[in-house]
C-alpha beads as a LAMMPS data file, in Angstrom:
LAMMPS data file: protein, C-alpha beads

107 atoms
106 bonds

1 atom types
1 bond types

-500.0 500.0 xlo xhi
-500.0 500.0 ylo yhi
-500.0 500.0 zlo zhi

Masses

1 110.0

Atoms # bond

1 1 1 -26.823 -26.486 -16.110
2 1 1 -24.636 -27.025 -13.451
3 1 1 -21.244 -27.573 -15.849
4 1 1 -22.136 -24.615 -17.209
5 1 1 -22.662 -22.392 -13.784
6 1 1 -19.259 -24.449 -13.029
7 1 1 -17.227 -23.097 -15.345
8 1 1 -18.776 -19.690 -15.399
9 1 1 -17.545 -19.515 -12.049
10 1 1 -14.260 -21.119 -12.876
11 1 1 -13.642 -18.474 -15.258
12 1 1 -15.117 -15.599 -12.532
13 1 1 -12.303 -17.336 -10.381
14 1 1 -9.532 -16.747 -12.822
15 1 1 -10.497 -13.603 -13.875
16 1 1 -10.594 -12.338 -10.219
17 1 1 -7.031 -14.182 -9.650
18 1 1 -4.751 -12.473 -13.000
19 1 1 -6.878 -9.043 -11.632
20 1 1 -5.225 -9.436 -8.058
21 1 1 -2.177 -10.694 -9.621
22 1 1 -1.885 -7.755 -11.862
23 1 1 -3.007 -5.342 -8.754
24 1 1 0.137 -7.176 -7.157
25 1 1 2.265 -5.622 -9.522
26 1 1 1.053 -2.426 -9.815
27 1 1 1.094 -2.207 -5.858
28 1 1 5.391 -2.537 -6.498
29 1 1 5.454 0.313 -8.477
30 1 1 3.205 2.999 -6.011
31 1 1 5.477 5.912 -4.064
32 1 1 4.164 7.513 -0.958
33 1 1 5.876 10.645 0.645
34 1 1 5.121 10.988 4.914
35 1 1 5.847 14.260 5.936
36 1 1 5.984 15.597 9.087
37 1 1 6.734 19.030 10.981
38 1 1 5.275 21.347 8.040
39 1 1 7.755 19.142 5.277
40 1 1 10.387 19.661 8.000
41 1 1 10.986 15.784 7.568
42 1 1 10.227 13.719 4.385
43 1 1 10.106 9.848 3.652
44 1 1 9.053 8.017 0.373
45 1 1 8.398 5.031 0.501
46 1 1 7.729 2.050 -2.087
47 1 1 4.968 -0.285 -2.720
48 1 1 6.672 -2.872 -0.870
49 1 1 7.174 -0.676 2.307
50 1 1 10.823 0.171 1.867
51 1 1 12.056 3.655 2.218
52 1 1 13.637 5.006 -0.734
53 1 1 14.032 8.308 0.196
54 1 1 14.219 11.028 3.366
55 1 1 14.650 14.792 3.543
56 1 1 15.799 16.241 6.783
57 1 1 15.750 20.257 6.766
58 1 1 18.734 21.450 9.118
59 1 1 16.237 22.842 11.497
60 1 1 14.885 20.115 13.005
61 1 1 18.527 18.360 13.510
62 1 1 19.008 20.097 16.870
63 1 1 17.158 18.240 19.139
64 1 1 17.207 14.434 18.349
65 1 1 13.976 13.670 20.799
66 1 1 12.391 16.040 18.531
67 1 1 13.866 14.091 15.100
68 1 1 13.408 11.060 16.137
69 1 1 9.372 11.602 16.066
70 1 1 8.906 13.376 13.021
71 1 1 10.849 10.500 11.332
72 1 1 8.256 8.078 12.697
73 1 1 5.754 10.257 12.065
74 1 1 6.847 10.725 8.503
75 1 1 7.404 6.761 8.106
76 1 1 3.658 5.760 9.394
77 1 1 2.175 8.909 7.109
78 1 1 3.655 7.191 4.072
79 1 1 2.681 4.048 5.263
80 1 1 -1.044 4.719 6.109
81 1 1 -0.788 6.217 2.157
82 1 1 0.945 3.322 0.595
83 1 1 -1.392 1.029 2.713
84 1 1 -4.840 3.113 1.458
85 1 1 -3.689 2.985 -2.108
86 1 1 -3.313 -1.037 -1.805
87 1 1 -6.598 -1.493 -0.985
88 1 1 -8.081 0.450 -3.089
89 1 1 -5.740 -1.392 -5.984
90 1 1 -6.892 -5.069 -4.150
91 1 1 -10.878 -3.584 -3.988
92 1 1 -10.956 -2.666 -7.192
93 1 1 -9.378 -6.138 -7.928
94 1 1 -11.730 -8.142 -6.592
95 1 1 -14.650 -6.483 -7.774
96 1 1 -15.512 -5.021 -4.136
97 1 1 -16.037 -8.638 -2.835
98 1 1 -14.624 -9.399 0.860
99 1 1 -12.446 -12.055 1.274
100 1 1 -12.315 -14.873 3.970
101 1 1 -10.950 -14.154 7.341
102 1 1 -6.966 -14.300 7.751
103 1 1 -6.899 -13.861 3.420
104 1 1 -4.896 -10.755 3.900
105 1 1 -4.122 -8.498 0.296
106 1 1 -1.638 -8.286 -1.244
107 1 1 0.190 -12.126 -0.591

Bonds

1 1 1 2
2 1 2 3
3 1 3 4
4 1 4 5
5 1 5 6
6 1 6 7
7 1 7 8
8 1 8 9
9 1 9 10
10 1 10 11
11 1 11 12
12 1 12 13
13 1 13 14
14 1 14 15
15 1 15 16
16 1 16 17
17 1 17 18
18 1 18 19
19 1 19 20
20 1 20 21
21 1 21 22
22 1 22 23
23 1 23 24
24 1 24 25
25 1 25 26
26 1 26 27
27 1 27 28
28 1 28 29
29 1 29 30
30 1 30 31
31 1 31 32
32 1 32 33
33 1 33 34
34 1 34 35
35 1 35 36
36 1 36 37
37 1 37 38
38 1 38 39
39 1 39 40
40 1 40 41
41 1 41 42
42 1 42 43
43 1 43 44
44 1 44 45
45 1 45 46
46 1 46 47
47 1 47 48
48 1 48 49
49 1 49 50
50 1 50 51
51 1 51 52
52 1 52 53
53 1 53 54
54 1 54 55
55 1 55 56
56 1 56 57
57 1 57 58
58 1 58 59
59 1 59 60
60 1 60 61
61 1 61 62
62 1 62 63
63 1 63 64
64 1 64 65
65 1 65 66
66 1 66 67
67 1 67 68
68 1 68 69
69 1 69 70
70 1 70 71
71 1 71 72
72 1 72 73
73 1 73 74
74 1 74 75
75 1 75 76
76 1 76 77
77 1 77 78
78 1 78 79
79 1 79 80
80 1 80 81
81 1 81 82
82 1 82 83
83 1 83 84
84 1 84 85
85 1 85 86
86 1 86 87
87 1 87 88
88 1 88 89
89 1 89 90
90 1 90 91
91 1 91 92
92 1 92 93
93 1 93 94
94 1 94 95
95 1 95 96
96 1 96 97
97 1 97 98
98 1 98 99
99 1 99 100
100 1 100 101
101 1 101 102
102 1 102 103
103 1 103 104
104 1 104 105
105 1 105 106
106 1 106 107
């Protein structure tokens, strides 16, 4: 019996590995858009955290203090969205089941 519980959990194992593999890839392909100031200032983003596109409307361009915040603000709205959707992806890839300390998703 215990071969058998062996490789049912070998296979579990595997299974759980090409789902967080495949999660991996389908993480690459997500698109989050921060926006700040009303949609004053816009950033996309990619699955991999890189900025792929930003809209500035003229009237914020005035007063670069002001700019310079919705920007950020913009970039960590898209992140914070790009970061919720991975773990949802890496959940649902795992089944629900927490991983060891310091095994942070996606690799």
């Amino acid at each position: 019996m215990l071969k058998g519980g062996m490789a049912g959990m070998m296979k579990k194992a595997q299974q759980m590995q090409d789902n967080m593999q495949k999660a991996q890839e389908e993480i690459k392909t997500l698109s989050a858009t921060g926006k700040a100031a009303a949609g004053a200032v816009e950033i996309t983003i990619n699955g991999e955290h890189l900025a792929t596109n930003i809209k500035i409307d003229e009237m914020v361009m005035d007063d670069k203090d002001m700019l310079e915040d919705l920007i950020l603000t913009a970039m960590n709205d898209a992140t914070a969205q790009i970061s919720s959707a991975s773990a949802a992806k890496m959940k649902g890839a795992t089944g629900g089941m927490k991983l060891p300390g310091g095994m942070n998703l996606p690799f």
